[in-house]
Each structure stands twice: as C-alpha cells, then as structure tokens.
VMD Tcl script that draws the C-alpha trace (Angstrom):
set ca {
  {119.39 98.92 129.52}
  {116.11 100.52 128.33}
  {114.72 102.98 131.04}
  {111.30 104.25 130.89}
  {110.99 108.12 132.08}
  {107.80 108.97 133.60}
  {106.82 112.49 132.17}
  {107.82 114.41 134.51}
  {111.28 113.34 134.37}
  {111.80 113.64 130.67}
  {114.66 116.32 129.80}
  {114.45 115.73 126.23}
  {114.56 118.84 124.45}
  {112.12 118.21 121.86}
  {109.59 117.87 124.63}
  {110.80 121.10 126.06}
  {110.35 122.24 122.28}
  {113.62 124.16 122.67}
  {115.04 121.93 119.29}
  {111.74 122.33 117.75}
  {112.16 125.81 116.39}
  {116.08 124.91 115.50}
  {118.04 123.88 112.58}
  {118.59 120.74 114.34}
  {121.93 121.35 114.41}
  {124.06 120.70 111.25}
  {122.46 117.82 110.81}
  {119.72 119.16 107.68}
  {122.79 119.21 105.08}
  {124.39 116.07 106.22}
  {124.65 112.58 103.78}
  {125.59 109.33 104.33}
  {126.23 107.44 101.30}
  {125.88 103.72 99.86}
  {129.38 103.04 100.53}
  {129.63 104.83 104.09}
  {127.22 102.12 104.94}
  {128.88 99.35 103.31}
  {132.36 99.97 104.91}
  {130.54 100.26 108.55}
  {129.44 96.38 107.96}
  {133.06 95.51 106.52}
  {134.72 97.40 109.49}
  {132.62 96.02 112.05}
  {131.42 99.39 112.99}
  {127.67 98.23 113.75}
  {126.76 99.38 117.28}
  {123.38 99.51 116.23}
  {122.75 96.36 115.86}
  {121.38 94.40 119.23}
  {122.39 90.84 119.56}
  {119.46 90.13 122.11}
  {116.90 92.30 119.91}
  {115.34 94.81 120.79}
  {113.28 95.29 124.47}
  {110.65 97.95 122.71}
  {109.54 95.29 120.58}
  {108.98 92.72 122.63}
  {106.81 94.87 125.14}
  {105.23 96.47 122.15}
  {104.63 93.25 120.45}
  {101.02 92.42 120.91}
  {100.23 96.35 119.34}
  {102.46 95.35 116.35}
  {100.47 91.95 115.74}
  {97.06 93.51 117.41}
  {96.15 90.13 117.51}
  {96.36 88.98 114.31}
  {98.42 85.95 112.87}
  {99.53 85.04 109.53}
  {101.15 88.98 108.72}
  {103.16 90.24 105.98}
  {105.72 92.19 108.19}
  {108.19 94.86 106.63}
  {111.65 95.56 107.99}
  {113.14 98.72 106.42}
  {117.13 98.91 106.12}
  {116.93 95.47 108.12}
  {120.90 94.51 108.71}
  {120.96 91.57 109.73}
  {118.13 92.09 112.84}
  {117.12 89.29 115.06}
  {113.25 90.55 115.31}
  {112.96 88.82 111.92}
  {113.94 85.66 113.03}
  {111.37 85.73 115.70}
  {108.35 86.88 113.84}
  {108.97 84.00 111.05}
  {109.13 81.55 113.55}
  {105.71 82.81 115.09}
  {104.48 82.54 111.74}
  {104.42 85.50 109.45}
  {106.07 86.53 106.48}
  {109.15 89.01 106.87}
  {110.40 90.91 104.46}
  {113.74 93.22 104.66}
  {116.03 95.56 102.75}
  {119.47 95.97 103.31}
  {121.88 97.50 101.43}
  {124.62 95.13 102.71}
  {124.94 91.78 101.15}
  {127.09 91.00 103.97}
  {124.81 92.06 106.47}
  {121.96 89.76 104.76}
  {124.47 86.47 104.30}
  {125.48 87.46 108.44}
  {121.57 87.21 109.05}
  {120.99 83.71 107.55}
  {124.42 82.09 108.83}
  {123.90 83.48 112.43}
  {120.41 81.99 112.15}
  {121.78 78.69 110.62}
  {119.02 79.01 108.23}
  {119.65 77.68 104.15}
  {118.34 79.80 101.88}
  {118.53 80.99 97.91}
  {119.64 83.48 95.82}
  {118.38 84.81 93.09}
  {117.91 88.12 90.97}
  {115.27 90.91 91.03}
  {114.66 91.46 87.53}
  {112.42 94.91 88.39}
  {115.81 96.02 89.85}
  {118.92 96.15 87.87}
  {121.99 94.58 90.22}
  {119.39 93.78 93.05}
  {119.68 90.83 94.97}
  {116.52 88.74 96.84}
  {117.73 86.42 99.55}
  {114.89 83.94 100.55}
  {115.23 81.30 103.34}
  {114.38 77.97 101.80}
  {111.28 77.56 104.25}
  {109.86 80.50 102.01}
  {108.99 82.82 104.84}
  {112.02 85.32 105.41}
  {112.96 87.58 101.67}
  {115.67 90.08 102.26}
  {115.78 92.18 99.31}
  {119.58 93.88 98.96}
  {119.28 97.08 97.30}
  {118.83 100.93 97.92}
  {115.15 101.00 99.45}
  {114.16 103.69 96.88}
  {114.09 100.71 94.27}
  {111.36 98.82 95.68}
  {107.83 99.53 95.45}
  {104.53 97.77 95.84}
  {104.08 96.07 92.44}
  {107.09 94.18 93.76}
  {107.32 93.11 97.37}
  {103.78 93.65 97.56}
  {102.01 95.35 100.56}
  {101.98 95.16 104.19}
  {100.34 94.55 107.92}
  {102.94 95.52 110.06}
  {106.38 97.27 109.77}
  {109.39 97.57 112.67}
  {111.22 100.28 111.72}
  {114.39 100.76 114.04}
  {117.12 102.31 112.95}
  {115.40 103.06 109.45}
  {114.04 106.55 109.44}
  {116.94 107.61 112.07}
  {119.37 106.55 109.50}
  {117.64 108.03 106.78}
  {119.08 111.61 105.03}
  {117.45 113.72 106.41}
  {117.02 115.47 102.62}
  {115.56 111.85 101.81}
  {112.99 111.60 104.45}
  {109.97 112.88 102.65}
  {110.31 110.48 99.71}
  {111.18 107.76 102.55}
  {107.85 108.08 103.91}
  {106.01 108.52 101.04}
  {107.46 105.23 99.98}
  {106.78 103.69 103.58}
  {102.53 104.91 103.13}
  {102.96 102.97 99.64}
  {103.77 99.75 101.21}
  {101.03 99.58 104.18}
  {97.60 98.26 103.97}
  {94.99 100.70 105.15}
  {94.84 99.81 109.70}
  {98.34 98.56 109.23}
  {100.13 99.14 112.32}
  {103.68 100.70 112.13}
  {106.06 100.72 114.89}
  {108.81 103.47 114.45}
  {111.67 104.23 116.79}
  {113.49 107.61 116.65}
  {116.09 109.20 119.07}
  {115.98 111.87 120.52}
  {119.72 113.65 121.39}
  {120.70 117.09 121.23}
  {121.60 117.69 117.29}
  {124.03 120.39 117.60}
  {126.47 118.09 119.94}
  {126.16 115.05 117.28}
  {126.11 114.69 113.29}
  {124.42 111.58 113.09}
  {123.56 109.15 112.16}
  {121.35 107.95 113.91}
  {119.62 111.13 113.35}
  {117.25 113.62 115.44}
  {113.74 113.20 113.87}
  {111.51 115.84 116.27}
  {108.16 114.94 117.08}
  {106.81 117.53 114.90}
  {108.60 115.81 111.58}
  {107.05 112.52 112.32}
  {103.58 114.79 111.94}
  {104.69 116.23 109.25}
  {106.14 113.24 107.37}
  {103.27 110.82 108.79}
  {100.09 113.15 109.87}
  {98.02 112.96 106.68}
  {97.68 109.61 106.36}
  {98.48 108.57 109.87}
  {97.21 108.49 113.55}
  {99.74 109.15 115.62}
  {100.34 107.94 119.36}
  {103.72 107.79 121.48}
  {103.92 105.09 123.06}
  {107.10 105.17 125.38}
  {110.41 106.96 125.75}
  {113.22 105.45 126.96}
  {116.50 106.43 128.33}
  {119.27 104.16 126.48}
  {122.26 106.90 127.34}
  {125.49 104.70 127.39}
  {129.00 105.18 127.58}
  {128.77 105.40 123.61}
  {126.55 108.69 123.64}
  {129.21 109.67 125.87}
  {131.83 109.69 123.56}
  {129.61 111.18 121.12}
  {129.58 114.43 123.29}
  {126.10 113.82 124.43}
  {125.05 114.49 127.98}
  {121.23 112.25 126.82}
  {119.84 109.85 124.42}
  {116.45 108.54 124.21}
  {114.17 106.36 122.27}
  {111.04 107.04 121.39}
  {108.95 104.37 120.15}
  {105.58 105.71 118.38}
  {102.43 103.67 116.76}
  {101.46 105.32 113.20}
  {97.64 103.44 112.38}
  {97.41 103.87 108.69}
  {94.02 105.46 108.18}
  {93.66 107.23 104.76}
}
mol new
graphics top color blue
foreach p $ca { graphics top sphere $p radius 0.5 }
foreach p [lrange $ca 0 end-1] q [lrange $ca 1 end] { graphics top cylinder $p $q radius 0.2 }
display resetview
C-alpha cells in the first residue's frame, strides 16, 4: 500500500541530504548482468513486478497524457507491465524493451492478446514482438541497441523500475539515450527509491535527487511530484528500516 508522507514527516535521508555527500554505499561499483536478469524471470524472482499496476500511475495519469490522445508511449526495461495494456486500450501506441523473451511472451499470454514475431534487422539477435492489433511492440534486446532511427521518438515515457535497475556506471549513457528518444514537451514520468544504500546492494538502486539533476537538468525541468512510503515486509528482510518512492515529472525542454 502506497502512503503519501506529508513533508514534514519524510525521514528519507536524501531529503535530510545526509546520503547526498556519500558514496551511496557500495552500491557505485556494483553490476548486474544480462543473465542475472534473465535467471530472476526463469526463477520467478520478480517482486517488482505489480499484478494490479502501479497506484502512481494511475493518480499521475492525466500529467503523463496532459490531455492529449493518440501518444507514442515508451516503456523502458518493460517486463511484462500491465500499464501497457491499459494505455493501448485507451488508444496510444506502446512501445517496450525487455531483455527477457519470457517476460515479453508472459505479457501477451497474460493479456490473451495474439501477436507476431519477427526480427530487428538494425539489431543483430534482437527480437520485436507486436500484438496483431498493431498497437503494443516490445522490442527484446539490451536497451543500449535501440535508438531513434529505429523505434522512432516519443510523447510520453513510464519509467518504473528502469533507471533504479540501471548500473549505476551505465546511468549517464542511459539517460542520454532516454533525451534521444523524447520529443521536445514530452512528459516523462520516472520513479526512483529512495532506501538507505549502505544497508542494501541493489537493485533496485538509490538514485539521489541530486543525480536525477545531474543526469536530467540540462535538458529537463524537473518537479517531484509525490513520495510515497511502500516499506514492506520485503525491505525488511533486506535490512532496511524505510523505502520510498519517489515519482518525479522531467518536461523535456531543450
């Protein structure tokens, strides 16, 4: 359950800017790889993923869509989310990465939607999964493949569980790639979480506030738009005493 903290309340440390000045924990040196992923999605190991969606987007929908209709909408390191579903069937065009073909064929199956198959000649070994109504393309292959010249470019992007899952040595040349992909007053809804690093490897990783500047700023405007507790018994076991989300609105401007 998704608990907003009124400001006063909030003991994240990165508001407190005592993780600010940090090493953020071990966490700067760690990598996932390919196949780390992979084996999460064969094991089962995907408590990430939210059956029901997720609650941040559908309060924050209407900012997402600003209302517009008809939008190309970008899911970064997608799995096999339900948010894609919806948005298709309120008529835009989704678009997804994975690096999981099983998460992908899980997407379409769960959804009891047909769809095809077929090669990405740009990408050596890539795979683009299209439902046969034409409006949902899951690309499978390492998100540093794709580019502009072939999925095209953007309105909107959800990115859950994308940036926090990103290396955190990758994370410049993630959002470089992200700013390549939006149209100029795109809006782009990105979740991070917000933990104490040195208790926690990750991933999901600790992004501070001051990265998303960083990453996003010269391009960007920046706004926060909520933080929520979602602490559960899994943070627990973690050895974390706090976990937030913190759901921000980047407005493509240069």
């Amino acid at each position: 359950m998704l608990r907003a903290l009124p400001e006063d309340m909030d003991h994240s440390a990165d508001a407190s800017g005592l993780l600010e000045a940090s090493d953020v924990g071990s966490q700067k040196e760690r990598v996932v790889t390919e196949e780390e992923w992979l084996q999460k999605w064969e094991m089962g190991n995907i408590g990430f993923h939210k059956e029901e969606g997720h609650p941040l987007l559908q309060k924050y929908l209407d900012v997402l869509l600003n209302g517009r209709s008809g939008l190309r909408i970008f899911f970064p390191l997608c799995g096999k989310a339900v948010e894609m579903k919806w948005l298709a069937d309120m008529g835009h065009s989704v678009v997804g990465v994975e690096i999981s073909e099983q998460a992908v064929k899980e997407f379409f199956s769960e959804h009891s939607l047909p769809y095809c198959e077929e090669p990405v000649p740009e990408i050596s070994g890539a795979k683009m999964f299209q439902s046969t109504s034409g409006n949902i393309s899951l690309y499978c292959c390492s998100i540093y493949d794709l580019s502009s010249s072939i999925i095209g470019k953007f309105d909107g992007v959800w990115d859950r569980g994308a940036l926090v899952a990103v290396n955190p040595c990758d994370r410049q040349r993630y959002a470089s790639l992200m700013i390549s992909l939006v149209e100029k007053n795109s809006s782009y809804l990105l979740v991070t979480v917000s933990y104490d690093p040195n208790k926690h490897k990750g991933p999901p990783f600790y992004v501070p506030e001051s990265e998303i500047k960083t990453l996003f700023g010269n391009c960007c405007e920046i706004r926060c738009l909520e933080k929520v507790d979602d602490f559960s018994e899994r943070h627990r076991q973690w050895g974390l005493d706090y976990f937030l989300e913190v759901l921000y609105l980047l407005k493509v401007v240069a």
